[in-house]
N, C-alpha and C positions, 0 to 999 in steps of 0.2 A: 504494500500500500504506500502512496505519495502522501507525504503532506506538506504543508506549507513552512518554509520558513519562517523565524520570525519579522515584521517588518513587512514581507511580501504577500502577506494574504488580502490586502486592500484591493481593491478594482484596480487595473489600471486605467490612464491617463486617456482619455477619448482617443479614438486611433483610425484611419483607413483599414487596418488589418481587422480580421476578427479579434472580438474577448479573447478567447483560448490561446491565440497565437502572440498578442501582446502580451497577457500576464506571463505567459513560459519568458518570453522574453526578457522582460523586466525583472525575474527572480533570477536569471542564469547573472544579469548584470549589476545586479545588488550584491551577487556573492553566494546565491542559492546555488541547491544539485535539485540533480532529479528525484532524489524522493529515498526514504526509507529504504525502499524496495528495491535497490541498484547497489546496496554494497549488505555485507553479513550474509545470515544463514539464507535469507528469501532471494538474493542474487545470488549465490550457489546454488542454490533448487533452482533456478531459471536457467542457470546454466548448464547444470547438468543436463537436465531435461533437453535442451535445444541444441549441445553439442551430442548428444548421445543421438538426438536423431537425424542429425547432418552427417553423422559417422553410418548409421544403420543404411539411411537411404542414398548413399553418394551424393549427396548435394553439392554441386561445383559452385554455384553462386546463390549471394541472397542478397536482397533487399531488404532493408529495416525501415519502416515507416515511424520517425519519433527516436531518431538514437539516441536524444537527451545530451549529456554531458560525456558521454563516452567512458561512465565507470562499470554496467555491467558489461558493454563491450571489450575492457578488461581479461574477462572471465571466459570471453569467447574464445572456441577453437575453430576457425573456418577455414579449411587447407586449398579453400579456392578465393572468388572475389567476391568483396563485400563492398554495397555502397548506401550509406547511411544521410537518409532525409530527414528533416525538423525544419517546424517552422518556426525558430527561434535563430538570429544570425548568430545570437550571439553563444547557440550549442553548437553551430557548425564550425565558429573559428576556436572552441573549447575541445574540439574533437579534432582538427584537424593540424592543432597543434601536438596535443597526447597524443596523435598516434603518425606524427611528421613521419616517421623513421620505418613506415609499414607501407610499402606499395602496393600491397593486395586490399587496401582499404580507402576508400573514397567517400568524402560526405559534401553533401550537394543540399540548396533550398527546397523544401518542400515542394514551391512552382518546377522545377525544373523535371526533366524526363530523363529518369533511371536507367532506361528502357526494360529488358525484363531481366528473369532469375528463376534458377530451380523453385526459391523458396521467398516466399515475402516473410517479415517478423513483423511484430506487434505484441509491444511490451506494456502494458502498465499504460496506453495510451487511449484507447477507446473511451474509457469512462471520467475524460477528460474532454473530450470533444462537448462541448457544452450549446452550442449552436447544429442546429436540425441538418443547414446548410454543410456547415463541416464535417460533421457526421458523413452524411452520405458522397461527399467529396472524397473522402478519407476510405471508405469501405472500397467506392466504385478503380482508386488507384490502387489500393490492397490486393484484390483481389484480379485486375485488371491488366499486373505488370506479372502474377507468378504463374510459371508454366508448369511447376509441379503440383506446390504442397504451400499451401497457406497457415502459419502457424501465430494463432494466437490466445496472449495470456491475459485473460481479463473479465472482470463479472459479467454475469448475462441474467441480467433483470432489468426491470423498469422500475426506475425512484431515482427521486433527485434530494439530496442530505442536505443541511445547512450550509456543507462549505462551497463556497462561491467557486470554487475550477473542478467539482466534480458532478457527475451529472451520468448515474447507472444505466444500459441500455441492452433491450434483448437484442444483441445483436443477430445472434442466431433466425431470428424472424426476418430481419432485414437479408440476409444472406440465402433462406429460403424462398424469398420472393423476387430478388431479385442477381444473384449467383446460383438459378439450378443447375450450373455444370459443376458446382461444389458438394462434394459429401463431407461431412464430419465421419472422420475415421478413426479420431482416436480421443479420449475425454480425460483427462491427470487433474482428479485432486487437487486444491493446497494441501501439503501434510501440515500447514500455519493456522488453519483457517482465521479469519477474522475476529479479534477480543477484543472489544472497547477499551478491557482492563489494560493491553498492551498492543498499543495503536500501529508502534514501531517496528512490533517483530509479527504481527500478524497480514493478514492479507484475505480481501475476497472475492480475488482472483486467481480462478484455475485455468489451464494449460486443453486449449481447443484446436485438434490439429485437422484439417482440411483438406482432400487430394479433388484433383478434378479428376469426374466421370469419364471413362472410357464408354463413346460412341464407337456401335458396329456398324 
């Protein structure tokens, strides 16, 4: 789970951008990361989980929609190419300095075209998407750019909490109406699940893995 720094949980400052893509902004530049959930036990569980299955399936490249600050990419093991979008400039020049010295790894604006990849990611990002518009902007390039396996880690309900950058979504519904070349293939657990008692180390977000249907 993300939460807000102190300081940065204000709205931010009226913008041409959307809400969602200014405040990321303005917390990376205040001195914010991305969240709980990108370093400790619950970014080793995300990573395990996602090198284990870029190992299993030979995945030669991936897309990350949302690579944040670039500390679970860290943890990452991708023995092909990787090229990481956010709509924050200021997570793309935090990543693309941490990983200057990695030529298999490219991060690029959110507008910009990836083109495609074995596998799309989606970390901790969906239930941030707090505008209807971005939402389905976000799903239609997710799912739009991966030619295998679509992997993502994130709640699937509908409710919106008090704090102002999150916003719970069945994404699953959206992806049955409109990606029926998508199966969910594979469903993981938090082994964290969500405790209000400990906001930090839990999470209620699980691991939704996605293959496109073979047409005969």
């Amino acid at each position: 789970m993300q939460h807000a720094e102190p300081g940065v949980h204000q709205a931010p400052p009226p913008s041409t951008v959307p809400w969602s893509a200014a405040y990321w902004d303005m917390r990376y530049r205040r001195g914010g990361h991305s969240g709980a959930g990108s370093s400790g036990h619950l970014a080793q569980f995300k990573a395990d989980i996602v090198n284990r299955i870029v190992c299993r399936h030979g995945i030669a490249s991936v897309i990350e929609y949302g690579c944040g600050d670039g500390r679970q990419l860290q943890l990452a093991e991708y023995p092909g190419s990787y090229v990481g979008l956010d709509v924050s400039p200021e997570a793309i020049r935090l990543c693309s300095e941490r990983f200057a010295g990695d030529p298999g790894k490219h991060f690029l604006a959110a507008t910009e075209d990836p083109g495609t990849a074995d596998m799309t990611l989606s970390l901790d990002v969906i239930f941030h998407l707090v505008e209807d518009e971005t939402f389905h902007r976000y799903m239609h390039q997710l799912f739009g750019h991966a030619l295998r396996f679509v992997l993502i880690y994130s709640s699937d309900y509908d409710f919106t909490p008090p704090d102002v950058h999150v916003r719970h979504r069945k994404f699953s519904a959206w992806i049955a109406e409109n990606a029926p070349d998508w199966q969910r293939v594979l469903h993981i657990p938090n082994p964290y699940p969500f405790d209000p008692r400990a906001p930090d180390d839990t999470s209620f977000a699980d691991f939704h893995v996605y293959a496109r249907v073979a047409h005969e």
